[in-house]
C-alpha positions in Angstrom: 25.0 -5.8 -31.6 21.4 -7.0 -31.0 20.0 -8.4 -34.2 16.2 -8.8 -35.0 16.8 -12.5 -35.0 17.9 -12.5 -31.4 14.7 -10.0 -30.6 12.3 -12.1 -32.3 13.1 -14.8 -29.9 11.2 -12.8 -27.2 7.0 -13.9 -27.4 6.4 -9.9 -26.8 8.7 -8.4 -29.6 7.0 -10.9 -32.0 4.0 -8.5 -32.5 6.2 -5.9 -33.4 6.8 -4.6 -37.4 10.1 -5.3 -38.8 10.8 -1.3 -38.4 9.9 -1.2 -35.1 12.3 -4.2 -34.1 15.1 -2.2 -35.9 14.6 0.6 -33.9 14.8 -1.0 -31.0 18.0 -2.8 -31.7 19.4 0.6 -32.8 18.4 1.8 -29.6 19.4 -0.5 -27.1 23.1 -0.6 -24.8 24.8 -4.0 -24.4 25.1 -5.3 -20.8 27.7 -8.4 -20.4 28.1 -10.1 -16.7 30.5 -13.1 -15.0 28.8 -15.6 -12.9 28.1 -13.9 -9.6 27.7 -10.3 -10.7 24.9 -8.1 -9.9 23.0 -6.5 -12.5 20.9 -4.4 -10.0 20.0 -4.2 -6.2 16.7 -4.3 -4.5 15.7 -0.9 -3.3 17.6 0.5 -6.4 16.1 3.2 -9.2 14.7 1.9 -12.0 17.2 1.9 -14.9 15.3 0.2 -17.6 13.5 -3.1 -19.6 16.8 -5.4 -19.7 16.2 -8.5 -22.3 18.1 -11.5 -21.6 19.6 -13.0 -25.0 21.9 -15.8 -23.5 22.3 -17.0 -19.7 20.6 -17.4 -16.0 19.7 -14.8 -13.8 18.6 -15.2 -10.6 15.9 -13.6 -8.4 16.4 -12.7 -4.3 14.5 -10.5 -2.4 15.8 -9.8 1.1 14.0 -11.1 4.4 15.0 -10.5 8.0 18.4 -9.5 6.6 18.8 -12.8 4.1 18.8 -12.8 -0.1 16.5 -15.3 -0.4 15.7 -17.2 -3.9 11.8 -16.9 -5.7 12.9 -17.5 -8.9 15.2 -17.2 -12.0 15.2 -16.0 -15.8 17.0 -18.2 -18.8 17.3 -16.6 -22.1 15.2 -15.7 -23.7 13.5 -13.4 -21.4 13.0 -9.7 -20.5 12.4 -8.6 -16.9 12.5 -5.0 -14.7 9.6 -4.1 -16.5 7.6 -3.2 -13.3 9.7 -0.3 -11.8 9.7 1.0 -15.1 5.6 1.3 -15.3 5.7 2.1 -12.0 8.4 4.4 -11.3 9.3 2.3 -7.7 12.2 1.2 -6.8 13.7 -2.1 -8.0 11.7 -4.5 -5.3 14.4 -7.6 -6.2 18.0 -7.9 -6.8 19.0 -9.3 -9.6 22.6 -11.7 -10.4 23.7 -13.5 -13.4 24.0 -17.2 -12.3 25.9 -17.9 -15.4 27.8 -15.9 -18.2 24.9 -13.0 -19.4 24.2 -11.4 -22.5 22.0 -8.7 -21.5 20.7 -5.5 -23.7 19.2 -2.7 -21.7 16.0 -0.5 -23.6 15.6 2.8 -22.0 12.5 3.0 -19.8 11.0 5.2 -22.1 11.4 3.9 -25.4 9.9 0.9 -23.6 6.6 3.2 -22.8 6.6 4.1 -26.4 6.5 0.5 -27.7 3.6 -0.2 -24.8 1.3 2.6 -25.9 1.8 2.1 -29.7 1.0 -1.5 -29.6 -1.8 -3.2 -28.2 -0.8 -6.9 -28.5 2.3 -5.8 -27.1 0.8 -3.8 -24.0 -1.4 -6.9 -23.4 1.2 -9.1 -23.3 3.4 -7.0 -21.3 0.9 -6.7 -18.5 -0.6 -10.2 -18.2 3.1 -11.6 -17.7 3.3 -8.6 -15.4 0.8 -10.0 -13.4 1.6 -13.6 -13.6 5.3 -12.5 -12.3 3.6 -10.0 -9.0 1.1 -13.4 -8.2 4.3 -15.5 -7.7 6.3 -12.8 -5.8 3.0 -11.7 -3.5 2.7 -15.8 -2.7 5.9 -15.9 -2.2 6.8 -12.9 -0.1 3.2 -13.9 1.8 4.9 -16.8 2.5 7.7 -15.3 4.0 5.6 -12.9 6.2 3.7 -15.8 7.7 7.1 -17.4 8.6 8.5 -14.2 10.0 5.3 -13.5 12.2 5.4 -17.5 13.2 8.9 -16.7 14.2 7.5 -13.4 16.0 5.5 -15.2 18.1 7.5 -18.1 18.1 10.7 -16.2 20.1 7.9 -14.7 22.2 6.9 -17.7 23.6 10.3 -19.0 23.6 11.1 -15.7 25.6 8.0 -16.2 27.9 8.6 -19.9 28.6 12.4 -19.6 30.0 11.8 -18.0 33.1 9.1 -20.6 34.6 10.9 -23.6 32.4 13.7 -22.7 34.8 12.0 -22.7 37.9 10.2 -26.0 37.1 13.8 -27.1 36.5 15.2 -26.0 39.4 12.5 -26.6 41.9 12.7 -30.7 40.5 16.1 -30.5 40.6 17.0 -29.4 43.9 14.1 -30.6 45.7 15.7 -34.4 45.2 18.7 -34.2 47.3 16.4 -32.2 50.0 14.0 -34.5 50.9 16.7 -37.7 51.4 18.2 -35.0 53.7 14.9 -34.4 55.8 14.6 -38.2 55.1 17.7 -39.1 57.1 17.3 -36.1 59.5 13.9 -37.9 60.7 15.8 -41.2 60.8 18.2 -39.8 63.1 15.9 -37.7 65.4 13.7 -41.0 65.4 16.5 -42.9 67.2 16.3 -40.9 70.6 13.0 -41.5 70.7 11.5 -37.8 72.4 8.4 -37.7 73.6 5.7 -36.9 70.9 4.6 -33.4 72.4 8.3 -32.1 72.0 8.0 -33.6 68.3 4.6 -31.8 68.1 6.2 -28.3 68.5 8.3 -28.6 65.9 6.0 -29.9 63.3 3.6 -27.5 64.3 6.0 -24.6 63.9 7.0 -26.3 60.4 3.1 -26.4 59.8 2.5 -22.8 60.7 5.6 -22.0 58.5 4.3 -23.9 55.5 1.3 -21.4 55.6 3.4 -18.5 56.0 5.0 -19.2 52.5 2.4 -20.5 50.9 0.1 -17.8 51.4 2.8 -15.2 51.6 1.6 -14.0 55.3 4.4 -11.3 55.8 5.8 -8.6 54.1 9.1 -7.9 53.2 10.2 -5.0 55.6 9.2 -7.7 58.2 11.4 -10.2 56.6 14.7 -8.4 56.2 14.4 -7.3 59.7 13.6 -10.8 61.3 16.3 -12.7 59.3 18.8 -10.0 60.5 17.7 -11.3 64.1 17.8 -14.9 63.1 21.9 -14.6 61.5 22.6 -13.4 64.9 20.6 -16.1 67.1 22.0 -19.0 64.9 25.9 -17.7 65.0 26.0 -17.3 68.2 24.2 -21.0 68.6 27.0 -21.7 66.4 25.3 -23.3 63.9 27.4 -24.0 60.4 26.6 -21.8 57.4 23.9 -19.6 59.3 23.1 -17.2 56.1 21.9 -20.2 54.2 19.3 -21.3 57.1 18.2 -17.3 58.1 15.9 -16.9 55.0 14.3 -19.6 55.1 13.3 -19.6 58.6 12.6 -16.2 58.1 10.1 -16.5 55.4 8.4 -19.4 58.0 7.7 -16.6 60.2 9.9 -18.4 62.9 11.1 -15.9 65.6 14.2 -16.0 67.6 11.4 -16.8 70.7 10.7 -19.6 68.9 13.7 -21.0 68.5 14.8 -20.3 72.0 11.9 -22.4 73.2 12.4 -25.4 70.4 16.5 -25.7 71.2 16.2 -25.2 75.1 16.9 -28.9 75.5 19.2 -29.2 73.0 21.6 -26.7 73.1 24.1 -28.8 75.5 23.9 -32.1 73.4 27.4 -33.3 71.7 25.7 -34.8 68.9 24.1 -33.4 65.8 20.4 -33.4 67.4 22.3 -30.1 68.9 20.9 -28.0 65.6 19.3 -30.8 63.7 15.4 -29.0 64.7 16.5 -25.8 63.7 18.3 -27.0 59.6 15.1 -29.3 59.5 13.0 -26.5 59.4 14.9 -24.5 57.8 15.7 -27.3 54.7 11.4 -27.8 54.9 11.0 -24.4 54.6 13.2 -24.7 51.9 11.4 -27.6 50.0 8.1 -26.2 50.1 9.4 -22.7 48.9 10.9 -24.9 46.1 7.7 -26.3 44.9 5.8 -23.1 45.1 8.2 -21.8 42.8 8.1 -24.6 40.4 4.0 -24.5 40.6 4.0 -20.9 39.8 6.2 -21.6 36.8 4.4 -24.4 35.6 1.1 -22.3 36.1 3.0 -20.0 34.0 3.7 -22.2 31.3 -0.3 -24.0 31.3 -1.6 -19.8 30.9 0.9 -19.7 27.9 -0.2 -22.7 26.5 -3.9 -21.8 26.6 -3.0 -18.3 25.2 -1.5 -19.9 22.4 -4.6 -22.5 21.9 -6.8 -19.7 22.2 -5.0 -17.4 20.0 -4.9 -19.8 17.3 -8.7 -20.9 17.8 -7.0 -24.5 18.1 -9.7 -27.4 17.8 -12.2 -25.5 17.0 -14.3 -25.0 13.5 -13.3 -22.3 11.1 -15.8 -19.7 12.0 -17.4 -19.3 15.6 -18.6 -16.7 17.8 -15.5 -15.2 19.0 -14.6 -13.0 22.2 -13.1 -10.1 20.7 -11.4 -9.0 24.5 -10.5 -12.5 24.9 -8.6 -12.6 21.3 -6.8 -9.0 22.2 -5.8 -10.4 25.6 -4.2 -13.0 24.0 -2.4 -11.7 21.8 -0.8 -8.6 24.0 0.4 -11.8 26.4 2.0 -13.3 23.2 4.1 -9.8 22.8 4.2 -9.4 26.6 8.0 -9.4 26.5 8.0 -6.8 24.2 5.3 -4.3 25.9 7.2 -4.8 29.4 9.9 -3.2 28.7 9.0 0.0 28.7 5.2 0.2 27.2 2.2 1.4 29.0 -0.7 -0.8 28.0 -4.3 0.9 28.5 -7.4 -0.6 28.3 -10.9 0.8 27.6 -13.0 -2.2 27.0 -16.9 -2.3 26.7 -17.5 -5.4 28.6 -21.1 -5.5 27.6 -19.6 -6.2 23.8 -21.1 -9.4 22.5 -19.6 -11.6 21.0 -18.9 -11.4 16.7 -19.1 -14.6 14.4 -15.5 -14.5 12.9 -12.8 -16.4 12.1 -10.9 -16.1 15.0 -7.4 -16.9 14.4 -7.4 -14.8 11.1 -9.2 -11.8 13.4 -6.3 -12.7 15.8 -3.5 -12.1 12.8 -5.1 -8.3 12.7 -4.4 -8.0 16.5 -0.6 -9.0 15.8 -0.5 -7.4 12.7 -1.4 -3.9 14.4 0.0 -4.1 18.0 3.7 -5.2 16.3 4.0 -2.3 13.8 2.6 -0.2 17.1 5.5 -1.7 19.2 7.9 -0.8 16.1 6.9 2.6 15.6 6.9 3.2 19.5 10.8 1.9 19.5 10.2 0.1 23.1 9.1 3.0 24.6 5.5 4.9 24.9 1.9 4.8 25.6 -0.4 1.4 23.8 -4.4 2.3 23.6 -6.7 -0.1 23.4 -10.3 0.8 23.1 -13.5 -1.2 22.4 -17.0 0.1 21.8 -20.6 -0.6 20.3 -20.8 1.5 17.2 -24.5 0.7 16.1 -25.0 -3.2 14.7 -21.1 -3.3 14.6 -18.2 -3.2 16.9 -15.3 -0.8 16.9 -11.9 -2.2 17.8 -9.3 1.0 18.0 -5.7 0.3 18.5 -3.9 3.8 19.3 0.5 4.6 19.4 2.1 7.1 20.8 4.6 6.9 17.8 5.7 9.4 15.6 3.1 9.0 12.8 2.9 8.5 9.4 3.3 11.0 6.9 0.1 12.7 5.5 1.8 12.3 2.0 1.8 7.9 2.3 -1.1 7.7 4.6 -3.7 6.7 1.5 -1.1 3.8 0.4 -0.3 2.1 3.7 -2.8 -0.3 2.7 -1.1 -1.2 -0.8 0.6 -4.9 -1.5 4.2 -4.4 -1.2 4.1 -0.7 0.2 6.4 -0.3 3.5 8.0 2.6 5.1 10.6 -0.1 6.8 13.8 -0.3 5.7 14.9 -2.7 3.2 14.4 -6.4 4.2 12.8 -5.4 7.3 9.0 -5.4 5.8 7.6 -6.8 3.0 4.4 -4.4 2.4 2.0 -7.3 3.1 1.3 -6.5 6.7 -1.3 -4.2 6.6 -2.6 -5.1 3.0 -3.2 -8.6 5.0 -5.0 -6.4 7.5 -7.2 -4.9 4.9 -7.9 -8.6 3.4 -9.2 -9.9 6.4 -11.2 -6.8 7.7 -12.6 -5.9 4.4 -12.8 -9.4 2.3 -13.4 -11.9 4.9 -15.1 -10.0 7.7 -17.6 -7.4 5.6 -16.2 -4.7 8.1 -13.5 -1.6 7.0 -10.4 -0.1 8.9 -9.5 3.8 9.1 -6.6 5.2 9.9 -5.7 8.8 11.9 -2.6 9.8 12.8 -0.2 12.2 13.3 2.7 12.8 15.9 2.5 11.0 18.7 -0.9 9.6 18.2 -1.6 6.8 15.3 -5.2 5.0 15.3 -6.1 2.3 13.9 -10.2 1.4 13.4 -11.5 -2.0 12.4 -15.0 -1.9 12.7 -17.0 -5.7 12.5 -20.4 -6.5 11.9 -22.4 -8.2 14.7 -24.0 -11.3 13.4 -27.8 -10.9 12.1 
């Protein structure tokens, strides 16, 4: 049984009486755990003030589907004191590291000690307080990290596609040009008369532009390389789908090659079809390095869009492009969006630009557009509007979700509040949205919503 020895061990039951102590001894149910047992769950109800007389117990809150440590208690201590003021669920889990001696005091015989006592109440909420600071830090931590890791994969997810094509374009274009290499050596050796020669570099030349500039569609190309296959096996040239394409996409025409191979067609040698894989292997080449330019193109946008986005060499408050910051931030999530998102825009372009801190502004962009993506599930319409509202401008970021509840709308904003499921949001989102808006900006945010249409408002002063 608990004794008042073991109670007066505990900094808040010391400003207790000596009846009062009793009582709660005579009150209290004894709670023993083994190393590794849970005492309670994150997400559970609130069963009452537990007061730690001998042991370890740790502290985990889940994150993207982990337990992850923020702390421990070591006897003496008393904890679960904040779902009991607060009537919310249990927002840790609690385990006994070691052997625990545990008592449990009711929830409301814990109320009545608070409102009887005011050296106790005081007590009760500045270590209340000191405990929220240290989970808030920490769980802000965490958020940062998970939205670093949002963006992170994004890029990740954005980069593949042209790192590929740079990889393959390098990698293939190698063994290709020591082919034209020794296809010229060989050509060279018969030494033809330089207007023959001409022809075919000017139809490589002509072909080169055709790519490059993409001169013809692609009905036109799946019809002409039909003609070519048929031209080039009945030349009898070896592997003819793998030269068609190419020669297709130069714009060559059977004409064309009829005219090139007319002296060639009855020579034994290789120089037989050499003109006509030359071209085709050029053709080839130069398709090669378009694609690897386009990728690496790819990647240099990224790159600024992620420089940009995070306002990268540049002070901690400027004038800031508020299009230019949204922009950048819907290419970060563009892998997302495509996938079955409409993205419209309604943009004031004669918006000037706000003195902000732009990568902070730019954490209210992902902030907003990631829980519209989430409460879209992959698939709907995205809004974005901008407009002049007086000596301010109005940013309003619109879903076509399924809303939030009337009933939780005026708490959205609250640290730790989430309508996610358990270890899927922290509650620090929006309130992060609110900081920055609000605290750091001197502007406000609204909310409207109902099915199928959520809005988001952040209106920001224009500098004076």
């Amino acid at each position: 049984m608990l004794c008042i020895e073991d109670l007066s061990k505990l900094e808040l039951f010391q400003y207790l009486p000596l009846e009062r102590l009793q009582w709660v001894c005579d009150r209290v149910d004894k709670v023993e755990l083994t190393a590794g047992e849970t005492l309670v769950q994150e997400g559970d109800a609130e069963r009452g003030v537990f007061l730690l007389i001998a042991g370890q117990i740790g502290v985990t809150r889940l994150s993207e589907g982990l337990d992850i440590p923020i702390g421990q208690h070591e006897a003496p201590a008393y904890f679960a004191d904040v779902p009991v003021l607060t009537d919310e669920p249990m927002p840790v889990t609690l385990h006994a590291m070691t052997n625990c001696l545990l008592y449990e005091l009711a929830g409301e015989d814990f109320r009545t000690l608070l409102h009887e006592c005011r050296a106790f109440e005081r007590t009760v909420f500045r270590v209340m307080a000191q405990r929220l600071r240290g989970v808030e830090s920490f769980v802000r931590g965490r958020e940062k990290m998970a939205a670093l890791g949002t963006l992170a994969a994004g890029l990740a997810h954005e980069l593949n596609n042209p790192a590929a094509a740079v990889v393959h374009a390098l990698r293939d274009v190698i063994p290709a040009m020591m082919e034209l290499q020794r296809m010229n050596l060989v050509y060279g050796q018969r030494q033809v008369e330089s207007a023959h020669t001409q022809q075919w570099i000017q139809t490589r030349d002509e072909g080169y532009d055709a790519i490059l500039h993409d001169r013809l569609n692609l009905a036109t190309l799946s019809d002409r390389e039909d003609q070519l296959l048929d031209w080039l096996e009945a030349y009898g040239v070896a592997n003819p789908w793998n030269l068609a394409e190419p020669l297709a996409s130069g714009g060559v025409t059977v004409e064309t090659l009829n005219a090139l191979t007319a002296r060639w067609k009855d020579d034994p040698t290789e120089l037989r079809d050499i003109g006509v894989r030359w071209l085709a292997l050029s053709f080839d080449v130069v398709s090669m390095i378009k694609s690897g330019l386009r990728g690496a193109e790819r990647i240099k946008d990224l790159v600024q869009a992620m420089k940009a986005y995070s306002y990268l060499d540049q002070g901690v408050q400027q004038f800031v492009d508020v299009h230019q910051g949204l922009e950048d931030t819907l290419k970060i999530f563009s892998y997302k969006l495509k996938s079955g998102i409409e993205v419209s825009r309604h943009y004031d372009c004669n918006l000037p630009p706000i003195k902000a801190y732009g990568s902070e502004l730019n954490q209210v962009w992902t902030n907003l557009i990631d829980n519209a993506i989430d409460a879209m599930d992959g698939q709907g319409r995205l809004e974005i509007t901008t407009i002049r509202d007086g000596n301010a401008v109005c940013v309003q970021i619109t879903d076509s979700g399924a809303g939030i509840p009337p009933e939780i709308q005026s708490r959205i904003f609250e640290s730790f509040f989430t309508t996610k499921p358990v270890g899927k949001g922290a509650g620090l989102g929006l309130d992060a949205v609110r900081r920055i808006v609000e605290n750091r900006h001197q502007g406000t945010i609204a909310l409207e919503s109902q099915p199928g249409k959520t809005r988001f408002s952040i209106r920001l002063p224009l500098a004076t």
